[in-house]
C-alpha positions as CSV (number, residue, x, y, z in Angstrom):
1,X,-33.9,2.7,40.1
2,X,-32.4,6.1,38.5
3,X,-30.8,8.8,40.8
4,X,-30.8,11.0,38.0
5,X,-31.0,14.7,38.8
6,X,-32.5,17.2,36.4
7,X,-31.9,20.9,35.6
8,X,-33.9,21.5,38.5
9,X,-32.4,19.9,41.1
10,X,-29.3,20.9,40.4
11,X,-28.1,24.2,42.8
12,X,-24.8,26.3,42.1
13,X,-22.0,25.2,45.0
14,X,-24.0,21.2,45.4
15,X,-20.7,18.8,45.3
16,X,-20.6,15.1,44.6
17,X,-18.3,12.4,45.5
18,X,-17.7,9.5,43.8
19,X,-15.3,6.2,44.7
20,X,-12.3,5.9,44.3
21,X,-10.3,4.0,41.4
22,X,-6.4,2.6,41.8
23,X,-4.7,3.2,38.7
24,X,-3.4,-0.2,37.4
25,X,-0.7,-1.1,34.5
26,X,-3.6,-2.4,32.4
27,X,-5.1,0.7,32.6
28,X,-1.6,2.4,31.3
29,X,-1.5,-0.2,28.4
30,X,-5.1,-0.2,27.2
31,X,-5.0,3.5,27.3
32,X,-1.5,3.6,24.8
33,X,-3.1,0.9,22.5
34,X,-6.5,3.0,22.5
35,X,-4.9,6.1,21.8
36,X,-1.4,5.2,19.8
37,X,0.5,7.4,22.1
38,X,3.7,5.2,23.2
39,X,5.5,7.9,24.7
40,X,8.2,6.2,26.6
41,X,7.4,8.7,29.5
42,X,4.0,6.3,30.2
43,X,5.5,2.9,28.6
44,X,9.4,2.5,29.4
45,X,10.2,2.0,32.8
46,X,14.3,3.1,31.8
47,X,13.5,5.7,30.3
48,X,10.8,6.7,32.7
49,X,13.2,6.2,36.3
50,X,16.0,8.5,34.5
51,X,12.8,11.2,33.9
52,X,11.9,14.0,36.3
53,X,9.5,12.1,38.3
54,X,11.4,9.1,37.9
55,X,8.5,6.4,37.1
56,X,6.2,5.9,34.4
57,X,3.4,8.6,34.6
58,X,-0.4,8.4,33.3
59,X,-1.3,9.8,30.2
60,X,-3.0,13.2,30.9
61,X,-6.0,12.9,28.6
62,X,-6.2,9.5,30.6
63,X,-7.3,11.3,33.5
64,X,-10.7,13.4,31.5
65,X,-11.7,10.6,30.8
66,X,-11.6,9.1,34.1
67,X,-12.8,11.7,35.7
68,X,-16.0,11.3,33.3
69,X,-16.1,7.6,34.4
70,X,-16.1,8.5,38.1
71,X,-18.6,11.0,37.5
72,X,-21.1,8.4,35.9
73,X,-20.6,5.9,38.7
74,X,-22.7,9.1,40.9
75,X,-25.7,8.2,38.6
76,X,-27.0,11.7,39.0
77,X,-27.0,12.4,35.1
78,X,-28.5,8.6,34.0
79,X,-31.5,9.7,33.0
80,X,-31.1,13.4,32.6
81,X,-27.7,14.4,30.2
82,X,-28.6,15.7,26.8
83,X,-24.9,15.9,25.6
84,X,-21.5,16.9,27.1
85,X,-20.7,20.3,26.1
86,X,-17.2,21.3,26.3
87,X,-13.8,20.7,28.5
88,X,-12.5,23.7,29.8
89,X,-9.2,24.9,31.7
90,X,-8.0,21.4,32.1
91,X,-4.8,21.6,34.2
92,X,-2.7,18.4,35.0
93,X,-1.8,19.7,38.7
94,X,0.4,16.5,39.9
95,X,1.0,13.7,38.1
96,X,-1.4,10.2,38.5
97,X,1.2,7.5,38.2
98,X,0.5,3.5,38.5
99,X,-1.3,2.5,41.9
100,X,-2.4,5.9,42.7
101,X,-6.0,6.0,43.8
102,X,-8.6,8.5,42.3
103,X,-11.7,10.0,43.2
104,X,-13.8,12.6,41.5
105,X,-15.1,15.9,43.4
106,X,-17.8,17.1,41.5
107,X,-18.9,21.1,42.2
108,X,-22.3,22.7,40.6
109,X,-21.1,25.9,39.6
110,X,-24.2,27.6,37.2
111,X,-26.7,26.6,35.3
112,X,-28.5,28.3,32.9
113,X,-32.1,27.5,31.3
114,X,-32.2,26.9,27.1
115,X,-34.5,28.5,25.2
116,X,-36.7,26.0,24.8
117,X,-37.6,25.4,28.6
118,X,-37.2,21.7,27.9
119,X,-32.6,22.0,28.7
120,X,-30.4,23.5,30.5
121,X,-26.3,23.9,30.5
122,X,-25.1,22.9,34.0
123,X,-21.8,24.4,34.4
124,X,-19.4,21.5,36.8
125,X,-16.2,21.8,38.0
126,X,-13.8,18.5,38.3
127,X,-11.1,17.8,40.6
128,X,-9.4,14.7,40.4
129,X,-8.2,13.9,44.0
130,X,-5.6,11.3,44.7
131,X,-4.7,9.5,47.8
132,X,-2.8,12.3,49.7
133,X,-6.1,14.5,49.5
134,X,-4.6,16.6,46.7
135,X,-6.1,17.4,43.3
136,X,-4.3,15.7,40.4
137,X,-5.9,17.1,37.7
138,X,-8.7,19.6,37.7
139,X,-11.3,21.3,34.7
140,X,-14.4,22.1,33.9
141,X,-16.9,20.5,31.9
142,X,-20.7,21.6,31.4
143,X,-23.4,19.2,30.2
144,X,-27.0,20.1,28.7
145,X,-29.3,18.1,30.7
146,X,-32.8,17.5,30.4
147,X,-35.8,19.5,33.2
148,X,-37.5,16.9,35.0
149,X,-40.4,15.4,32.7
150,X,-42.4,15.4,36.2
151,X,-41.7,19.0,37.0
C-alpha cells in the first residue's frame, strides 16, 4: 500500500522524519569507487588522523544523496514525484565521519501549482541530523509532483 502524498496534501511548515542510517566503511568505499574521488581525506587513515578533524571524513556529495535515500524510505512521494528539480544552498555544516548515524528532517516550505493543473513544484528543505541532534548537512531541493488523480 502507497503513502504517497500529492500536491494537495502537501502544506508549507508539514515536516517528516525519517530513520536513521550509521555510516559504515563500505559505504566510504563504494562511494570512492562510484564516484573516482580517492581523496586521501575520505580513504587514508595517516593522512586523514594528521588532518584537521583527525579521521577520515565522508564525502560531501555522499551526504545529498543520502539525504535523498532517507527521504524515500518516508514513502510520501512513491506514487506522486514527477522529477527532482534542483539542489539548492547545500551547506556541509559538520562533518559525517564513519559510524555516525543520520536521519533526514524533511520541512514543506512552498508549493506552487503548474500551469497545466495536473503538477506542482513543492519547495523542501533538508537537514541532515546526526547523533548529537545537530544538522550535518543541510539544502534544499524541490520536486514536481503529481495532484492526486482522485482529487
Amino acid at each position: 500500500m502507497s503513502h504517497s502524498l500529492y500536491y494537495n496534501d502537501f502544506e508549507p511548515g508539514q515536516t517528516f522524519t525519517s530513520q536513521g542510517r550509521t555510516i559504515t566503511e563500505t559505504d566510504l568505499t563504494m562511494f570512492s569507487m562510484l564516484t573516482g574521488d580517492w581523496n586521501p581525506i575520505h580513504n587514508d587513515a595517516e593522512f586523514a588522523a594528521k588532518a584537521k578533524f583527525g579521521q577520515r571524513l565522508m564525502h560531501g556529495a555522499f551526504g545529498i544523496g543520502l539525504a535523498l535515500g532517507l527521504m524515500h524510505t518516508l514513502g510520501i512521494f512513491e506514487d506522486s514525484a514527477v522529477a527532482l528539480l534542483d539542489v539548492q544552498e547545500w551547506k556541509f555544516v559538520e562533518p559525517v565521519f564513519l559510524g555516525d548515524t543520520l536521519h533526514l528532517n524533511l520541512t514543506i516550505l512552498d508549493k506552487s501549482l503548474g500551469r497545466s493543473g495536473n503538477t506542482g513544484r513543492i519547495g523542501r528543505r533538508f537537514e541532515l541530523i546526526n547523533q548529537h541532534g545537530r544538522p550535518a548537512h543541510q539544502g534544499r531541493a524541490d520536486v514536481l509532483v503529481r495532484v492526486n488523480p482522485q482529487a
